[in-house]
N, C-alpha and C positions, 0 to 999 in steps of 0.2 A: 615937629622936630626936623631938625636939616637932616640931609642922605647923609652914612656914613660911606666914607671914602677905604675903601679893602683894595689894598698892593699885592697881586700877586706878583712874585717876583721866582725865575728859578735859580738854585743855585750855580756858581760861577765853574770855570775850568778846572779837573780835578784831578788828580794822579788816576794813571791809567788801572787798571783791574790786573790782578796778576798773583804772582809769587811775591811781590813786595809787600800787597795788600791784599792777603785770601779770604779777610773779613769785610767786604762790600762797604759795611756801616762806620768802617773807618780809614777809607781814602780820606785825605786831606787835598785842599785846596791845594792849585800848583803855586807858584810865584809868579806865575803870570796871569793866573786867574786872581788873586789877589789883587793885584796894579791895576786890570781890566776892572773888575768891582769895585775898585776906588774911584777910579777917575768915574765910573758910572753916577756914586755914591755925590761927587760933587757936580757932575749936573744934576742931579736932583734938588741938592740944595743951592746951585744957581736958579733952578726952574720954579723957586721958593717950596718945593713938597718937602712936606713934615710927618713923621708919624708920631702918634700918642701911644704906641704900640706895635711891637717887635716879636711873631711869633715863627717859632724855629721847629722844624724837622728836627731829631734828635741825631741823627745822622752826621758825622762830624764834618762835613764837606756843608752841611745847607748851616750847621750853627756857626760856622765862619763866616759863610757868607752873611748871614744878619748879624754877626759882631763889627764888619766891614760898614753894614750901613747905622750902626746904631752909634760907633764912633764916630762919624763922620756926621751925626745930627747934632743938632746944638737946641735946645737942649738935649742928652743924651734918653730917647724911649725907652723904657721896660722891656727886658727882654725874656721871652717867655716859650717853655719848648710845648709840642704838643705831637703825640704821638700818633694823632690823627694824621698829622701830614707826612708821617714815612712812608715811604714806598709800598704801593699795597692796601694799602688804604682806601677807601672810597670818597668822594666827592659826598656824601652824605656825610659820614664821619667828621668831615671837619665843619663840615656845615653847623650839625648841632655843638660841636666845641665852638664854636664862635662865640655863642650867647655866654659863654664867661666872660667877653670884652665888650659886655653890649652898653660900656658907659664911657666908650673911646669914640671916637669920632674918624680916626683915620688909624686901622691898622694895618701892618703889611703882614706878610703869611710866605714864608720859605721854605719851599719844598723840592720837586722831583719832579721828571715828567717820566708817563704820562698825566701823574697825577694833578698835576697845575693846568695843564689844556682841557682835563675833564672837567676841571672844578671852575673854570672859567664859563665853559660851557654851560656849566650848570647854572652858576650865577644868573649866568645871559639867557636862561629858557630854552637855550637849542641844545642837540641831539650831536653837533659836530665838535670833537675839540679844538681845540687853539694851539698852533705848535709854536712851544717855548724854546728857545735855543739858549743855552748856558746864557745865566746873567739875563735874560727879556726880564722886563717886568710891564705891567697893564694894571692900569686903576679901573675898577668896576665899583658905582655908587649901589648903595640895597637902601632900601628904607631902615633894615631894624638888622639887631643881630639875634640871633638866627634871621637871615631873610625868610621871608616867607612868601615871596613872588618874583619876579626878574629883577635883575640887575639894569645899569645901561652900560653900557663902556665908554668910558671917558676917553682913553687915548689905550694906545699899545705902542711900546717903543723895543725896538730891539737894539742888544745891546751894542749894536757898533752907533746907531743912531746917539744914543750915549754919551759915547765916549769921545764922540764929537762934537756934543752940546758943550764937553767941559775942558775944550778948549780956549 
C-alpha cells in the first residue's frame, strides 16, 4: 500500500487573550488571519494537495482554520474534530486517534503548538520539535495509520512561503 500523506497544519492569526476572550477555547480567528489562510488554502490547491480528510482541534480558532481549507478543496473533505489535538494533549494521544482515518490516504490534522512541533517530531522519530508559526503547515508520509515507525517529511512550508505560491 502507498504512504499516507498527514498535514500537519497550525491554526492561523487569532484574537489576542484578554477581557474580550477569558475563555482561551473561544478566540476566534482574526480577519486577517482569515485572508492569510485563504490565500494559503489556494496555494495548496495550486500545488495540486488534496485532502481526503479534515481533522480539527475543537477549539474555535483551529476549527476555522480547517473550515478555511476544507472550503477551499474541491472536492470539499470531511471534516472531523478530535480532542486529542487541543492543547494539552500528547503527541501519543492523537497518534492512536489517527487509526480511525486509517482508510484515507491524505489527511490534514489542525491544531496548536506546542502540540504540532511535538507531534511532528514524533512522526519523524526525533526527540526535537518543529516550530510552527500560525498558518505553517508540513506533510509527513507514515506507512499505516496509527503509524508504527518514523515518518519522512516531505516538505515544511511556512506560511508566508504560502501566500506567495498563491500569487
Amino acid at each position: 500500500m502507498a504512504d499516507i500523506e498527514l498535514y500537519l497544519i497550525r491554526h492561523g492569526i487569532a484574537a489576542n487573550r484578554g477581557e474580550a476572550f477569558p475563555d482561551d477555547t473561544k478566540r476566534p480567528l482574526t480577519s486577517q488571519g482569515i485572508s492569510r489562510l485563504r490565500k494559503e488554502a489556494r496555494a495548496l490547491a495550486r500545488l495540486g494537495v488534496e485532502f481526503d480528510q479534515v481533522v480539527t482541534s475543537p477549539l474555535v480558532r483551529a476549527r476555522q482554520t480547517a473550515e478555511v481549507f476544507v472550503q477551499a478543496a474541491s472536492p470539499h473533505p470531511p471534516l472531523a474534530v478530535s480532542d486529542a489535538l487541543a492543547p494539552g494533549n500528547s503527541a501519543t494521544a492523537v497518534i492512536e486517534d489517527l487509526g480511525r482515518f486509517d482508510r484515507r490516504a491524505r489527511v490534514a490534522l489542525v491544531g496548536h503548538e506546542p502540540n504540532m512541533g511535538e507531534l511532528a517530531a514524533r512522526l519523524l522519530g526525533t526527540r526535537r520539535a518543529i516550530e510552527f508559526k500560525k498558518g505553517a503547515i508540513c506533510r509527513i508520509d507514515v506507512a499505516a495509520l496509527p503509524p508504527t515507525r518514523p515518518g519522512r517529511l516531505i516538505w515544511f512550508a511556512t506560511p508566508r512561503m504560502l501566500r506567495l505560491t498563491s500569487k
